[in-house]
Backbone atoms as SQL, in Angstrom:
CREATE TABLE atoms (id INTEGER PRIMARY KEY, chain TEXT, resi INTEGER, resn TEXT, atom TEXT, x REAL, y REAL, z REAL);
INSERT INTO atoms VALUES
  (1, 'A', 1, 'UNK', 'N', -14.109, -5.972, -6.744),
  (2, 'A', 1, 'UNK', 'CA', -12.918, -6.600, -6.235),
  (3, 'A', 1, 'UNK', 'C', -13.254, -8.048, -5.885),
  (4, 'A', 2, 'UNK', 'N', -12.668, -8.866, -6.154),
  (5, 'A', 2, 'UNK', 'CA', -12.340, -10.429, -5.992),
  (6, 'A', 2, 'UNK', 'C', -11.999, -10.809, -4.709),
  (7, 'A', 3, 'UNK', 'N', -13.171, -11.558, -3.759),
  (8, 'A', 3, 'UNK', 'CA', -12.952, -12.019, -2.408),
  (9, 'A', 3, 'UNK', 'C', -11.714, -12.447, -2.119),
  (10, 'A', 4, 'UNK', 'N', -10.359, -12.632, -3.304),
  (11, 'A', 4, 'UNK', 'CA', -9.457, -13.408, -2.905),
  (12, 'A', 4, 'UNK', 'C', -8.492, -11.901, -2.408),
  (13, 'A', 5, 'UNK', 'N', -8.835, -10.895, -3.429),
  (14, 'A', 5, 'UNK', 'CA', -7.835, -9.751, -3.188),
  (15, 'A', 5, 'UNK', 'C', -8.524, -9.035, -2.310),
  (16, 'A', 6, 'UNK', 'N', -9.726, -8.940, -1.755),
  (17, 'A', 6, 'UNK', 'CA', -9.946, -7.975, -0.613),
  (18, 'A', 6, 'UNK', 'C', -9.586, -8.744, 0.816),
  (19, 'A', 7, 'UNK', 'N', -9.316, -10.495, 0.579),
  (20, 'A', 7, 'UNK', 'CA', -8.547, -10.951, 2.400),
  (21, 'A', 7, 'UNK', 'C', -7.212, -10.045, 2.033),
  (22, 'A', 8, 'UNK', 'N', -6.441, -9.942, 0.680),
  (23, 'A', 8, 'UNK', 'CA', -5.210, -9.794, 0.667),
  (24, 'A', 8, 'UNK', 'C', -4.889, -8.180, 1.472),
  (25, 'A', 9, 'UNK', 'N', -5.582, -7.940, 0.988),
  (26, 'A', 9, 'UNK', 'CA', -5.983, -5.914, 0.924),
  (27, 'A', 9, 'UNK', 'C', -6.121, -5.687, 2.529),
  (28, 'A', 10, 'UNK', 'N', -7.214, -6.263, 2.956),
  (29, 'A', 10, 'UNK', 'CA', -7.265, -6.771, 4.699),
  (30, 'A', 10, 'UNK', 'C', -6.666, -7.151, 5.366),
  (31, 'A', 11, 'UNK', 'N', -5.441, -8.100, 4.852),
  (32, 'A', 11, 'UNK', 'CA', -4.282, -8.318, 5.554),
  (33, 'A', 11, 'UNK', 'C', -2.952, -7.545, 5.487),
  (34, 'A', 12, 'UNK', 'N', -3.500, -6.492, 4.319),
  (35, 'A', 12, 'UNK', 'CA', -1.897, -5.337, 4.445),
  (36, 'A', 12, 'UNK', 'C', -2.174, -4.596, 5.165),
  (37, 'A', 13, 'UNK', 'N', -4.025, -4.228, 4.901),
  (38, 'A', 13, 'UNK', 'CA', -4.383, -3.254, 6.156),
  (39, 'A', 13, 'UNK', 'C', -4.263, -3.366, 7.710),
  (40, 'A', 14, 'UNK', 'N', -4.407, -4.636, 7.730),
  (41, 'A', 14, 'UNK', 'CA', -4.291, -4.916, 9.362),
  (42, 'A', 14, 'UNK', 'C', -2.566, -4.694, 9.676),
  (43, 'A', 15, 'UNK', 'N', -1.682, -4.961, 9.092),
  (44, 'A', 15, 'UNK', 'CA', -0.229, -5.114, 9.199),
  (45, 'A', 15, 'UNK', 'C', 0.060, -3.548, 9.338),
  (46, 'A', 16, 'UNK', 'N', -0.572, -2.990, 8.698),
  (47, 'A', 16, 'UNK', 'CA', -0.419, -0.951, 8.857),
  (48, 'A', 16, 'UNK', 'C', -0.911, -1.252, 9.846),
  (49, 'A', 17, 'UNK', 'N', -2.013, -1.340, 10.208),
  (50, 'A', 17, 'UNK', 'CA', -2.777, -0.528, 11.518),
  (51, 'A', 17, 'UNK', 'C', -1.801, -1.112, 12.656),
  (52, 'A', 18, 'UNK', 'N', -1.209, -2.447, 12.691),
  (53, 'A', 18, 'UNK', 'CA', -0.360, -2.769, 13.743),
  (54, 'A', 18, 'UNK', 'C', 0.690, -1.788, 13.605),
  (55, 'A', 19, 'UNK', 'N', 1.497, -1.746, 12.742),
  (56, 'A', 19, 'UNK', 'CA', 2.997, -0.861, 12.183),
  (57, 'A', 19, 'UNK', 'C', 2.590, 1.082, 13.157),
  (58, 'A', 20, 'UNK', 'N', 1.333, 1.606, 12.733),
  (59, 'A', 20, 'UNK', 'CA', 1.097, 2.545, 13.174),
  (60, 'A', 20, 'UNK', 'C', 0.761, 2.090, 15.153),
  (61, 'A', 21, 'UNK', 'N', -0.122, 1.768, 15.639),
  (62, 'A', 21, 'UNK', 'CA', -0.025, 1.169, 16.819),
  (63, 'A', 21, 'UNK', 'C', 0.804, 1.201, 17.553),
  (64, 'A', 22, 'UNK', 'N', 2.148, 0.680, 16.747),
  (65, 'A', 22, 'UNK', 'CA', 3.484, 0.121, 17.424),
  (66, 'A', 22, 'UNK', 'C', 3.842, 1.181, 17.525),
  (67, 'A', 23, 'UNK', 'N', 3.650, 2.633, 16.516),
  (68, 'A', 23, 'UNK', 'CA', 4.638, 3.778, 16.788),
  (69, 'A', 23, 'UNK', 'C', 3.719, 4.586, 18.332),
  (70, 'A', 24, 'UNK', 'N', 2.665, 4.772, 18.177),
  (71, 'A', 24, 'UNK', 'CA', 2.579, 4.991, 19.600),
  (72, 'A', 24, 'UNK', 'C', 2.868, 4.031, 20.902),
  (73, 'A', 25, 'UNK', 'N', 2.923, 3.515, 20.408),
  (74, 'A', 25, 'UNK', 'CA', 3.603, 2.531, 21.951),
  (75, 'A', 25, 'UNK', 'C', 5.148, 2.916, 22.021),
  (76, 'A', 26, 'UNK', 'N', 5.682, 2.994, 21.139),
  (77, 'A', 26, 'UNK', 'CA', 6.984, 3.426, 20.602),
  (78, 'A', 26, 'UNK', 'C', 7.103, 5.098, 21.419),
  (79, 'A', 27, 'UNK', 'N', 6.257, 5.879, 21.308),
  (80, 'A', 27, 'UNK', 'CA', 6.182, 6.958, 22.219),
  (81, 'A', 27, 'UNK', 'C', 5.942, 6.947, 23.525),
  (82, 'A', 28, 'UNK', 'N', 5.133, 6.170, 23.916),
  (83, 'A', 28, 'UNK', 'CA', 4.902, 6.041, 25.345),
  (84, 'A', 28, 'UNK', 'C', 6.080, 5.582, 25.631),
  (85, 'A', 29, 'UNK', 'N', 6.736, 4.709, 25.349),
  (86, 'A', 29, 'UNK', 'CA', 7.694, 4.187, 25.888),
  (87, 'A', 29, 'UNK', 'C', 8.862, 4.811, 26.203),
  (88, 'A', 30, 'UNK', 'N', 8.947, 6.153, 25.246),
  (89, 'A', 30, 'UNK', 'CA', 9.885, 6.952, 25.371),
  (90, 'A', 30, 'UNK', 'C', 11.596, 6.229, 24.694),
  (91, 'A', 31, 'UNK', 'N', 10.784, 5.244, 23.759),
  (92, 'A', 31, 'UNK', 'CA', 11.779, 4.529, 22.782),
  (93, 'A', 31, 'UNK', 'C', 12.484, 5.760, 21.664),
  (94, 'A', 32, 'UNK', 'N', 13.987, 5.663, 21.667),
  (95, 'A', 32, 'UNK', 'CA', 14.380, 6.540, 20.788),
  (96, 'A', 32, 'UNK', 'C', 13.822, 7.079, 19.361),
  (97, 'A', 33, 'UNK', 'N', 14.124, 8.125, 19.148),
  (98, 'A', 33, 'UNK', 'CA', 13.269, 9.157, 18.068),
  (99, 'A', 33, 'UNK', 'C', 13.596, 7.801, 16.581),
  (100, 'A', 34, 'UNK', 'N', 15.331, 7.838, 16.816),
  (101, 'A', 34, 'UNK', 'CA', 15.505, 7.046, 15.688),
  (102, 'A', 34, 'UNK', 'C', 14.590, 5.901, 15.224),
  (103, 'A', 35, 'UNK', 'N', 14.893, 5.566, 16.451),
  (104, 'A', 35, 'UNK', 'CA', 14.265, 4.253, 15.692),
  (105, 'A', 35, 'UNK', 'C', 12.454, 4.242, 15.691),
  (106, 'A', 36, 'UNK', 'N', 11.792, 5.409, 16.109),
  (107, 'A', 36, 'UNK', 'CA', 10.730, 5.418, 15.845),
  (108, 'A', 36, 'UNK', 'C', 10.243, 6.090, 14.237),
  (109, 'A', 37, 'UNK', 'N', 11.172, 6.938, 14.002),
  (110, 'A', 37, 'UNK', 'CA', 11.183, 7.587, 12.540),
  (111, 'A', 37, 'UNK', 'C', 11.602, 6.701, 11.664),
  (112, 'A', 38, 'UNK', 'N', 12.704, 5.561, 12.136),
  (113, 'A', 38, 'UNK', 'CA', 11.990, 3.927, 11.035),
  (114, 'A', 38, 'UNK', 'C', 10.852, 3.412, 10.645),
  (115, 'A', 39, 'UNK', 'N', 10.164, 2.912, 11.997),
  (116, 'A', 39, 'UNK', 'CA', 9.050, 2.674, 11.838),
  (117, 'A', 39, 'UNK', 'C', 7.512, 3.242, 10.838),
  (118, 'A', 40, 'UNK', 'N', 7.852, 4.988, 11.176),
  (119, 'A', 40, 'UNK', 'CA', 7.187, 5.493, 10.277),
  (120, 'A', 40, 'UNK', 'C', 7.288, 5.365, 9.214),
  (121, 'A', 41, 'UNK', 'N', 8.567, 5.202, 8.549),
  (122, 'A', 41, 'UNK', 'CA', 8.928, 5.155, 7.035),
  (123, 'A', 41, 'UNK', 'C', 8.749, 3.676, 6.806),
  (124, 'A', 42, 'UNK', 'N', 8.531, 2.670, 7.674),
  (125, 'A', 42, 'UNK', 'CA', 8.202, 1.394, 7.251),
  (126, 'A', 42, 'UNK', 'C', 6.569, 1.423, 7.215),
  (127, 'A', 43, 'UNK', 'N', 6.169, 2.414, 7.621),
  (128, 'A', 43, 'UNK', 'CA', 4.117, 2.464, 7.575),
  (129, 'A', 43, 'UNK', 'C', 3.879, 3.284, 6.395),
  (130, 'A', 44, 'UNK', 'N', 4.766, 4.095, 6.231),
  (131, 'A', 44, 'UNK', 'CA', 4.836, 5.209, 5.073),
  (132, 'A', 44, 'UNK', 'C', 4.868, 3.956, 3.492),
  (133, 'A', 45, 'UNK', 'N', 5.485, 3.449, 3.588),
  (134, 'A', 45, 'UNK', 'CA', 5.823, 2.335, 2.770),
  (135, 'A', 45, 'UNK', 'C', 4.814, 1.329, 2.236),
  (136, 'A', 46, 'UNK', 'N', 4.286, 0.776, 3.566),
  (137, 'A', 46, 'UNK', 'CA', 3.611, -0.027, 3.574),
  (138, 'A', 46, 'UNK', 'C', 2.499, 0.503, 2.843),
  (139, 'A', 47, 'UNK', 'N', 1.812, 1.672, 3.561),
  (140, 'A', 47, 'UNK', 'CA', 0.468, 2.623, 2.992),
  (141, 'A', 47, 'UNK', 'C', 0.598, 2.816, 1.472),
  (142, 'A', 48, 'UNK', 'N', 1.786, 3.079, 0.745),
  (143, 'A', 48, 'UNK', 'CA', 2.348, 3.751, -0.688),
  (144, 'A', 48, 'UNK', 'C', 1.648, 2.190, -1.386),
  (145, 'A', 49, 'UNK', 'N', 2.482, 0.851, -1.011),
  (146, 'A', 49, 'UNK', 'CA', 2.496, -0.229, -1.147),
  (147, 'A', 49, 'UNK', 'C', 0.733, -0.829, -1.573),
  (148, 'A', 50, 'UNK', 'N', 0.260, -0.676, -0.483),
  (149, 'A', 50, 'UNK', 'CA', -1.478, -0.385, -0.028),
  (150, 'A', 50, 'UNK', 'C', -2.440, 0.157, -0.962),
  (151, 'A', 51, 'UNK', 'N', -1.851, 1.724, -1.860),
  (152, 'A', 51, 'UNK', 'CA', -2.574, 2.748, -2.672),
  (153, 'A', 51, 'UNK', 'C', -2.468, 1.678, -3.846),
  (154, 'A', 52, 'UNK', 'N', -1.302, 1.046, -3.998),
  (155, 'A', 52, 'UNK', 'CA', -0.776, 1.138, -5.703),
  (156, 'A', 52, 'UNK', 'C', -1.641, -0.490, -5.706),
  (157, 'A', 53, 'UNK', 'N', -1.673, -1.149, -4.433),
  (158, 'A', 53, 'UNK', 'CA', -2.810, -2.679, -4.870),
  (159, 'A', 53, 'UNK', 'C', -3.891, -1.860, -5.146),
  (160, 'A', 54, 'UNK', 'N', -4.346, -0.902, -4.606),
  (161, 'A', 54, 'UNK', 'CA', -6.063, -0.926, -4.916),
  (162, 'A', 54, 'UNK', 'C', -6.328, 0.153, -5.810),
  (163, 'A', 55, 'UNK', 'N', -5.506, 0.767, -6.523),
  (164, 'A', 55, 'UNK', 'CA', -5.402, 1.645, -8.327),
  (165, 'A', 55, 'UNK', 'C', -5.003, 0.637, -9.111),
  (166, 'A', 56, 'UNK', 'N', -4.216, -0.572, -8.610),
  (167, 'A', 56, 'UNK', 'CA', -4.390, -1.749, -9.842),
  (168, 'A', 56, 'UNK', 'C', -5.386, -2.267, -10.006),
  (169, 'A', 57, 'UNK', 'N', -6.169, -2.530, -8.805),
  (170, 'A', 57, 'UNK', 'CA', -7.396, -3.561, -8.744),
  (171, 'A', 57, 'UNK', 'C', -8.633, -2.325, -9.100),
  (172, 'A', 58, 'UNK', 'N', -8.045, -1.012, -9.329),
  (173, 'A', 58, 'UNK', 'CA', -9.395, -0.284, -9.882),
  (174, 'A', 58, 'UNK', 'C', -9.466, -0.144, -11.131),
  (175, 'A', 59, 'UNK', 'N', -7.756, -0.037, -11.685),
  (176, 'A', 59, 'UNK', 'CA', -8.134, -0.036, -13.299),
  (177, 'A', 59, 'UNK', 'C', -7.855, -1.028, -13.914),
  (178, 'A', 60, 'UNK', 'N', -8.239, -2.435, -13.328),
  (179, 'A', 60, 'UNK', 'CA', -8.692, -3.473, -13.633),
  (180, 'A', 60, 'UNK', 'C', -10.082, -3.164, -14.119),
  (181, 'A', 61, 'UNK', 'N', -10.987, -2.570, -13.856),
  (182, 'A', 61, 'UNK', 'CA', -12.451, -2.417, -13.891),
  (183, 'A', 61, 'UNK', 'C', -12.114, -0.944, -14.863),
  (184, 'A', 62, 'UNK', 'N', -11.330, -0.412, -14.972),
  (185, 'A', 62, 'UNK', 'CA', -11.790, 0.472, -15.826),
  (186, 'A', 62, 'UNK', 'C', -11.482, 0.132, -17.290),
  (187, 'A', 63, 'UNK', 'N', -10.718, -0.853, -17.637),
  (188, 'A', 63, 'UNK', 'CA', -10.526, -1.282, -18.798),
  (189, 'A', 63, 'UNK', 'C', -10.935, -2.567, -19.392),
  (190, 'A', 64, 'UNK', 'N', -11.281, -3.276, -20.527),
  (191, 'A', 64, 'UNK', 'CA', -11.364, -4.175, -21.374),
  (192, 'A', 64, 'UNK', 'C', -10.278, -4.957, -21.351),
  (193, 'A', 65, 'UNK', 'N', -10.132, -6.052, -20.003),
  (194, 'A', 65, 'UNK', 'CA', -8.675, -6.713, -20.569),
  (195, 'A', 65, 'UNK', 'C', -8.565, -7.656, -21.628),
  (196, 'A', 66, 'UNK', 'N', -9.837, -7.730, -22.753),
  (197, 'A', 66, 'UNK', 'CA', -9.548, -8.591, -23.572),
  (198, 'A', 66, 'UNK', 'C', -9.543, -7.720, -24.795),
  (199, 'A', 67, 'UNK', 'N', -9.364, -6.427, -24.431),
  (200, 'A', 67, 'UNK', 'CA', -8.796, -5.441, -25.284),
  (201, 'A', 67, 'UNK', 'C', -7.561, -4.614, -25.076),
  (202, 'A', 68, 'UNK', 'N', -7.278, -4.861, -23.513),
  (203, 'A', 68, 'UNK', 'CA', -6.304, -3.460, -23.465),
  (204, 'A', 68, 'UNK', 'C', -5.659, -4.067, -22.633),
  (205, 'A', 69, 'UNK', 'N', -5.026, -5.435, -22.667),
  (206, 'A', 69, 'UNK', 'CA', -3.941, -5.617, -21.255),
  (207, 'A', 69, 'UNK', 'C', -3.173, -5.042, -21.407),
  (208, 'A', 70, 'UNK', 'N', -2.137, -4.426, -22.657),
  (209, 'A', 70, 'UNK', 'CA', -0.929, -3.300, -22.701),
  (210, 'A', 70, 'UNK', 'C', -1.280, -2.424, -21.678),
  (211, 'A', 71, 'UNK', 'N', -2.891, -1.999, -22.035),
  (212, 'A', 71, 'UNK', 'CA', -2.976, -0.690, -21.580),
  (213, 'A', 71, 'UNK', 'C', -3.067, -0.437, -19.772),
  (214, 'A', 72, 'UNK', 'N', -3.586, -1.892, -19.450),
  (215, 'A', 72, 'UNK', 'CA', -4.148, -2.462, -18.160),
  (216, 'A', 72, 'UNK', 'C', -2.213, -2.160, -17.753),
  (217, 'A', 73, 'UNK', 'N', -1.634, -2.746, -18.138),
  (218, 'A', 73, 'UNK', 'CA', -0.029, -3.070, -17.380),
  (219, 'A', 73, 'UNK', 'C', 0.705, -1.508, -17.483),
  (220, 'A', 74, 'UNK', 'N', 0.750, -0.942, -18.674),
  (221, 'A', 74, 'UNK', 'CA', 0.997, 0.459, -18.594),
  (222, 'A', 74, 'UNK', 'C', 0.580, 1.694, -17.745),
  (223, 'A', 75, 'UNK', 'N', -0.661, 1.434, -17.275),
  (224, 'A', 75, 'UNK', 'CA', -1.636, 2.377, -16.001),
  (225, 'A', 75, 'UNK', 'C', -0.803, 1.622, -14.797),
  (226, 'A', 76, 'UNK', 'N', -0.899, 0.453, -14.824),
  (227, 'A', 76, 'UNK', 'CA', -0.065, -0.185, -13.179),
  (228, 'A', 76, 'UNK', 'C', 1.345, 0.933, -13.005),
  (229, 'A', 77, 'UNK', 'N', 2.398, 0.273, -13.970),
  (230, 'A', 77, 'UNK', 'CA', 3.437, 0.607, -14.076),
  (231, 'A', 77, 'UNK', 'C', 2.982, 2.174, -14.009),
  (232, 'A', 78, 'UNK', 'N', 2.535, 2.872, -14.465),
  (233, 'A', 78, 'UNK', 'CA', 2.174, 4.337, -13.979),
  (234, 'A', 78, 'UNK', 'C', 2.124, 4.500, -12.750),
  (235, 'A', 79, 'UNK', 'N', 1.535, 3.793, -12.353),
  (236, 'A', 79, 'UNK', 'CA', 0.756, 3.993, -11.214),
  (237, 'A', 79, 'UNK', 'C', 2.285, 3.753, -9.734),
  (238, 'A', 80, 'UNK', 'N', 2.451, 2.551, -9.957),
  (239, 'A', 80, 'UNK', 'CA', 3.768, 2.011, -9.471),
  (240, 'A', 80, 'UNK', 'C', 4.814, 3.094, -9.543),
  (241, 'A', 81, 'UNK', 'N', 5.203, 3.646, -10.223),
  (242, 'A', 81, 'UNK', 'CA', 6.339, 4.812, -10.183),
  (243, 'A', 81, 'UNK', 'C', 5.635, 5.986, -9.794),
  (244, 'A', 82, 'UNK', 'N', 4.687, 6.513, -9.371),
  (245, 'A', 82, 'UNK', 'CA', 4.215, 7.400, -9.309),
  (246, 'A', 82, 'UNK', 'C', 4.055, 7.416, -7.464),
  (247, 'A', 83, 'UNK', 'N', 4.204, 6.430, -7.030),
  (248, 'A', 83, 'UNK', 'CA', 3.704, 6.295, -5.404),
  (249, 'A', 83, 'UNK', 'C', 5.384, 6.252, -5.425),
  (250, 'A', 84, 'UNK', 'N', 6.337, 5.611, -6.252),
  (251, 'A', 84, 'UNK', 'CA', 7.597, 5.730, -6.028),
  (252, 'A', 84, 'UNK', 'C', 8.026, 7.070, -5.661),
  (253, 'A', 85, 'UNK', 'N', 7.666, 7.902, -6.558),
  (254, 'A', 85, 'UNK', 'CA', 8.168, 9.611, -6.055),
  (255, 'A', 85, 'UNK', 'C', 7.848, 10.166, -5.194),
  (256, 'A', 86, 'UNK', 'N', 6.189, 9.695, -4.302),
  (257, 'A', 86, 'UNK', 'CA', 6.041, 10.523, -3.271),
  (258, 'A', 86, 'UNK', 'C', 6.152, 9.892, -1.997);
């Protein structure tokens, strides 16, 4: 991985770990369910968001991109709809 994409990777991670954080404070506080079951689905998101940078940036390395960028963009796009469904 490329020092430029692991600050990037480090800075989505830190933005989860705050997003999760916030939902327990969000409990202590005894802040409504609703709007704490946002929050989750905005960490839920974020994390999905999180998987699909670092299965791009892995099958970057598993392929020849001066042979297979089709194939390089076709695994993303796999990859991308596939965190979509769950």
């Amino acid at each position: 991985m490329q020092n430029n994409d692991c600050i990037e990777i480090k800075k989505q991670y830190n933005r989860i770990n705050g997003q999760v954080n916030a939902i327990g404070k969000m409990i202590d506080e005894g802040r409504d369910y609703l709007d704490i079951i946002q929050q989750i689905s905005a960490a839920r998101n974020a994390l999905s968001s999180l998987g699909i940078e670092l299965l791009k940036e892995e099958s970057n390395k598993c392929f020849d991109k001066s042979k297979s960028e089709d194939k390089i963009k076709r695994f993303e796009e796999l990859v991308t709809r596939f965190f979509k469904l769950t």
